[in-house]
N, C-alpha and C positions, 0 to 999 in steps of 0.2 A: 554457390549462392549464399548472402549473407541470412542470417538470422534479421527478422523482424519483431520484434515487442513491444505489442500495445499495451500498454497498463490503465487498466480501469480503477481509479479508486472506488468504493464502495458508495452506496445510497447513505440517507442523512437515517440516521438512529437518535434515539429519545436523550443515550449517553452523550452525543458528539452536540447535543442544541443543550446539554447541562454542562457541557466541558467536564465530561467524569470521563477517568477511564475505562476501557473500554470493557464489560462482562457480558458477552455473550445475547445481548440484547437481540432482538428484531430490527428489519427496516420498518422504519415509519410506513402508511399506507399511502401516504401521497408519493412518497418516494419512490415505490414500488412501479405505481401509475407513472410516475415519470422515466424510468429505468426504462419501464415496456415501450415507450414511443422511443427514445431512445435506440431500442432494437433494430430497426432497420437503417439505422445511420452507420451501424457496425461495418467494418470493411469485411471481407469473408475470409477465413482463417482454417490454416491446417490443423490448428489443434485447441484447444482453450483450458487452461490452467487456472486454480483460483486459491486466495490462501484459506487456510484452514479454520474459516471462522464462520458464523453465524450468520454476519450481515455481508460478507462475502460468499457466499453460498449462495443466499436468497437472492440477492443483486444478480449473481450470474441466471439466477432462471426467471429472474423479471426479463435480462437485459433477451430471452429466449434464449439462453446457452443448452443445450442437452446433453452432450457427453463431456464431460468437462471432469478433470483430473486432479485432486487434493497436491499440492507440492509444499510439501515438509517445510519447505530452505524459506518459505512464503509469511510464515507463521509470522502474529504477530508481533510485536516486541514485549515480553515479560514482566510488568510494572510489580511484580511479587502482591506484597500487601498493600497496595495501592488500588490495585483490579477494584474498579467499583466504584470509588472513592473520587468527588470533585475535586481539582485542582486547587481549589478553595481551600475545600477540608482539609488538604495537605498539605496547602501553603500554611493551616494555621496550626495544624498540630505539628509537623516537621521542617518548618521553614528552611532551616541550614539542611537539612537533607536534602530538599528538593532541589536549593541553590547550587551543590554540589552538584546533582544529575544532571541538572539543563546547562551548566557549566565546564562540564568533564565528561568526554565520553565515555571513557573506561570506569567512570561511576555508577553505584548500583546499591544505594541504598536502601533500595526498597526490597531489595532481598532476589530480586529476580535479574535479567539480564542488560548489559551495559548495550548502549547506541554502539560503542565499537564493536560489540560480539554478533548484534545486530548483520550492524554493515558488514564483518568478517563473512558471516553466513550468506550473504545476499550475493556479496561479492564472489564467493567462490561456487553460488550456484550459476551466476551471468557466465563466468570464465570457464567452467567447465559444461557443463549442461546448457545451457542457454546458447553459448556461440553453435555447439553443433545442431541446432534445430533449425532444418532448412523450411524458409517460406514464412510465412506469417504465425504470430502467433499471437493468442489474443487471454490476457490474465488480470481476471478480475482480485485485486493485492491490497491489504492494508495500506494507510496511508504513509507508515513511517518505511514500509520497502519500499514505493516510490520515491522516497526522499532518498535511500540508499541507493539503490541504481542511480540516481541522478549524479549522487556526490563520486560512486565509481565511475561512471559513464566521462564526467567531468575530469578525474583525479582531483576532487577539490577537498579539503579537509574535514576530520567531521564535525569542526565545531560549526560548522555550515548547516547540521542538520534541522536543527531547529529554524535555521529563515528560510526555509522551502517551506511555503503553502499549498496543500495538496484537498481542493476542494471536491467535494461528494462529488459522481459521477464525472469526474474528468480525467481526462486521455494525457496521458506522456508515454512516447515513442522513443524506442532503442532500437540499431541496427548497425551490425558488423558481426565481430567474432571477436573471440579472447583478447584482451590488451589492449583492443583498440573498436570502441562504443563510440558512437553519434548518436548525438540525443537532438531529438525532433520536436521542440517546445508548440503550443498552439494545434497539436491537434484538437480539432473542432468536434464536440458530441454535442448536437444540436436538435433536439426533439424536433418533429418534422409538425410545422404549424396545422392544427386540427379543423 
């Protein structure tokens, strides 16, 4: 049986509507309310996986998730001293920094971890861990491992990762096993009309 993975990205946060990165913030409350009707659009799943953050957490027990499993390889991507910090602010104190990271993947001027090490991580969790889990699986993830699954799924390069948009609450679907991923664009999370 293939592996199936649905990726939820996470609910909208106060950080993601100021373009700061991301520090452990809360979901907004509407977001919350929206995640919950959401819940029964979910297909049913053998297991539920979420990454190890804050607004990822809370998403999962809006979205009614219960037993759901912290995965390491999930985590977000590492901005170092940026954590916190608007895009702004760091375009205007570090401009050649920043140019350098959304430019180079294996850059990391912020002291913390490069988009390549990133995707290395994602990738070797898909290839090893992810193909052998039979049946559905359903993982509420940062938005920049959706972007890496997509770019392994694909084999596309990563300077691709930045033009994936990966908007609050929505679904991208992976399905096969090691070396060779199908990726399922357009799945539908559509709050059921109240």
């Amino acid at each position: 049986m293939a592996a199936r993975i649905l990726l939820v990205a996470p609910a909208m946060t106060p950080a993601l509507r100021r373009a700061a990165f991301e520090d452990g913030e809360s979901i907004e409350a509407a977001a919350a309310v929206r995640a919950g009707r959401l819940a029964e659009t979910l297909p049913g799943s053998a297991r539920a996986l979420v990454s190890p953050t804050v607004r990822c957490g809370e998403t999962a027990r809006a979205l009614g998730l219960e037993e759901v499993a912290e995965e390491p390889a999930f985590a977000r991507l590492d901005v170092g001293r940026w954590r916190g910090r608007t895009l702004e602010e760091v375009a205007g104190g570090e401009p050649e920094a920043l140019a350098a990271w959304s430019g180079d993947s294996g850059a990391a001027p912020h002291g913390g971890e490069s988009v390549r090490e990133l995707c290395a991580r994602v990738a070797g969790w898909l290839d090893s861990v992810g193909a052998g889990l039979d049946g559905r699986t359903l993982a509420v993830v940062e938005p920049e491992v959706v972007r890496a699954v997509v770019l392994h799924a694909l084999g596309a390069p990563e300077g691709a990762f930045w033009r994936i948009d990966v908007p609050p609450l929505s679904g991208t679907e992976v399905s096969g096993r090691a070396g060779r991923w199908n990726l399922r664009l357009g799945t539908a999370l559509v709050p059921p009309v109240p």
